[in-house]
C-alpha positions in Angstrom: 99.6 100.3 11.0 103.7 99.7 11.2 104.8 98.0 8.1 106.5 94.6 8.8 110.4 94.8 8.6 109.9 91.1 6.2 107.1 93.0 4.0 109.6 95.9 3.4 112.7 93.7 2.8 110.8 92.5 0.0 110.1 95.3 -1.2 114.0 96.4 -0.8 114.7 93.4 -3.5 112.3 94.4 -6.0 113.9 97.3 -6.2 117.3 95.7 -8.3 117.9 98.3 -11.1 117.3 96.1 -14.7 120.9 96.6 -15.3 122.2 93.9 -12.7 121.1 90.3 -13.8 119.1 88.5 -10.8 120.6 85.2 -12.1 124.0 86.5 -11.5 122.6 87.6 -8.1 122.1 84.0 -7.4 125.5 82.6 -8.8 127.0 84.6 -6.3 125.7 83.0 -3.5 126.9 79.3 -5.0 130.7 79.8 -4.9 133.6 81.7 -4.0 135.1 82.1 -7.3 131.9 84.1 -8.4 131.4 86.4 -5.3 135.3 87.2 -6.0 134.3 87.8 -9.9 131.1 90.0 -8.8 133.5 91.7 -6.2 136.1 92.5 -8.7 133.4 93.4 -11.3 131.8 96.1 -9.1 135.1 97.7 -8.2 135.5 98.6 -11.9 132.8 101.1 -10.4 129.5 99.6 -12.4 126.8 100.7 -10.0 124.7 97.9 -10.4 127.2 95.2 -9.7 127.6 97.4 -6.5 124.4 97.2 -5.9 123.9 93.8 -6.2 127.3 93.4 -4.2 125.5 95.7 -1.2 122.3 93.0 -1.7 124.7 90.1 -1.0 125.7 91.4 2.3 122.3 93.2 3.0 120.6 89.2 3.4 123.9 87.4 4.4 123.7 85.8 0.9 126.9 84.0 0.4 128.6 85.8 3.0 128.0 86.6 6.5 125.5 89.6 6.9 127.0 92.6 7.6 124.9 96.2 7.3 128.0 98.2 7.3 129.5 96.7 4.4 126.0 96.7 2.9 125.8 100.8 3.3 129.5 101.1 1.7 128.6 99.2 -1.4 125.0 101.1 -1.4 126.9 104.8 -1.3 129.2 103.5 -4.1 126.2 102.8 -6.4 124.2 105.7 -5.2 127.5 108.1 -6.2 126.2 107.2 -9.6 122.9 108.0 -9.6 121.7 104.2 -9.4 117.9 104.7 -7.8 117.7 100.9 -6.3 121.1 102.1 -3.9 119.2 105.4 -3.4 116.3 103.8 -1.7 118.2 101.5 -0.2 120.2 103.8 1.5 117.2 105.7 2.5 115.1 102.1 4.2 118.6 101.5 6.0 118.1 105.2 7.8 114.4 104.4 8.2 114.7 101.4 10.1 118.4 102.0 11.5 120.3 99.3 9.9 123.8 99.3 10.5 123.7 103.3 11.1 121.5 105.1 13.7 118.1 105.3 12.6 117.1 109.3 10.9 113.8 109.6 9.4 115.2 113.1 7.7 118.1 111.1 6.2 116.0 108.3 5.2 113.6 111.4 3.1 116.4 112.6 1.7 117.3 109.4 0.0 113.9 108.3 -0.6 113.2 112.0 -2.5 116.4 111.1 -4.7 115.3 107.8 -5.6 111.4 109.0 -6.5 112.9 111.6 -8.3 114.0 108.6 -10.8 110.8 107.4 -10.4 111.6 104.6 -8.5 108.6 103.1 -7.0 109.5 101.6 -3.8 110.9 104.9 -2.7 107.6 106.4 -3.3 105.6 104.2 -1.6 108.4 104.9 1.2 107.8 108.8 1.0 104.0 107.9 1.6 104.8 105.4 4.7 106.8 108.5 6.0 104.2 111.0 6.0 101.5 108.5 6.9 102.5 107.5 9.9 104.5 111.3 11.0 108.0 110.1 10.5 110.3 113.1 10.2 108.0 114.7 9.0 104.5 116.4 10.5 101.7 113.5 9.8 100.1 114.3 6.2 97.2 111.1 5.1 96.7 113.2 1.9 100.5 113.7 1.1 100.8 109.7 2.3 98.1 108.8 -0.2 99.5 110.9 -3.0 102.9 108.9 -3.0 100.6 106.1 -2.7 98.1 106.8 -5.9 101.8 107.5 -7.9 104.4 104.6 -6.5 100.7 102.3 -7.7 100.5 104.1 -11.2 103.5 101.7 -11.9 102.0 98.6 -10.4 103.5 98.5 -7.0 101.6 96.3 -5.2 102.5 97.3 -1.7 101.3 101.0 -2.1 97.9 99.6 -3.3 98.1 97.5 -0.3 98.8 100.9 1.4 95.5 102.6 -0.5 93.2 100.1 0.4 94.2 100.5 3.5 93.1 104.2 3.7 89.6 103.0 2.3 89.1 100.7 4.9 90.0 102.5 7.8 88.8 106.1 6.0 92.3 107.3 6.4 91.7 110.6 5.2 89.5 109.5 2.7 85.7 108.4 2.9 86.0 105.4 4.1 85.0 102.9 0.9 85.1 99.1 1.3 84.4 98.5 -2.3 87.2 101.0 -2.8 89.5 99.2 -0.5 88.3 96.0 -2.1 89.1 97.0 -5.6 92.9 98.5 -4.2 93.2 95.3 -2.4 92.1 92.5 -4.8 94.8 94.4 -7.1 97.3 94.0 -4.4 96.7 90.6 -3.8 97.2 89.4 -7.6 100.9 90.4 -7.7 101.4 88.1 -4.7 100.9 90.5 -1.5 100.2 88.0 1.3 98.8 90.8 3.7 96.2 92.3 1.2 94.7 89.0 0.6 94.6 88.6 4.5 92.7 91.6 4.4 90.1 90.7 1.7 88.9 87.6 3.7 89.0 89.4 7.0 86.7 91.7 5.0 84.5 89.6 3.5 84.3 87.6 7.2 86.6 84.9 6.2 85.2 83.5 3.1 87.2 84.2 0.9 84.2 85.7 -1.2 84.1 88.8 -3.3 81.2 91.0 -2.0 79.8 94.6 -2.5 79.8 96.5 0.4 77.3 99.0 1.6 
């Protein structure tokens, strides 16, 4: 099952190291004057106001959306070691976003950010070897990333696990297993897990133990 490009854009913002302040993030898109502070504040080469520099043209926040200059402030904050840029870089290879689209690029990156245990870039890794891209297709590599990027409570790679129950992705396939992955996935907000549960359950929106 392709992941949606809106699902993983979300994902992509989650990922906004602790060090940049969201609310900042947001003053930037109100007025000049504070893009041209945040601009002048990441070129004194603090990786997360690059970061959240790259976000603003990433989504066309406050400026018009441009991938390229996206990728140029992502490299500057990556060429400090911040993991958010990392991934970043490496979802921009996966789905070709302002560069030509490299599944082995986007690994590289990805591998760099997990190994700063960030989680998106795990749950990447797995969507990588899931589905064979770059890479030869591996269901129990997939669901290793998986098991580890949802050790820390990222809702998308339990998405991802309940998924393999469901569809015995190289697992048994377990509905109460998907059920308890999903249910999980849907209390921190994931739209498409919940979808799930009730097409489960036959639309009612019920809870049920499954044979």
């Amino acid at each position: 099952m392709k992941r949606s490009i809106i699902r993983n854009i979300a994902v992509l913002l989650l990922t906004i190291p602790v060090t940049a302040n969201s609310q900042d993030f947001q003053k930037a898109d109100a007025s000049p004057e504070s893009s041209a502070r945040l601009n002048a504040e990441a070129d004194t080469g603090d990786p997360a106001r690059q970061y959240v520099i790259a976000m603003k043209y990433y989504y066309g926040r406050g400026v018009d959306r441009d991938y390229a200059e996206a990728m140029k402030w992502l490299r500057l904050s990556a060429a400090k070691g911040n993991a958010g840029a990392e991934h970043g870089i490496g979802y921009m290879y996966q789905k070709g976003l302002g560069v030509m689209q490299d599944y082995a690029e986007a690994m590289k990156w990805y591998r760099l950010a997990a190994e700063k245990g960030n989680m998106a870039a795990e749950d990447n890794i797995g969507v990588l070897y899931e589905h064979g891209y770059g890479v030869g297709q591996d269901y129990a590599e997939a669901m290793r990333w998986y098991l580890i990027s949802a050790a820390k409570g990222n809702g998308e790679a339990e998405l991802n696990i309940g998924n393999f129950y469901q569809h015995g992705l190289g697992v048994e396939r377990d509905l109460n297993k998907a059920m308890k992955w999903l249910q999980s996935a849907a209390s921190k907000g994931n739209a498409e897990a919940a979808q799930k549960i009730r097409a489960i359950n036959g639309g009612s929106g019920q809870v049920a133990q499954h044979e």
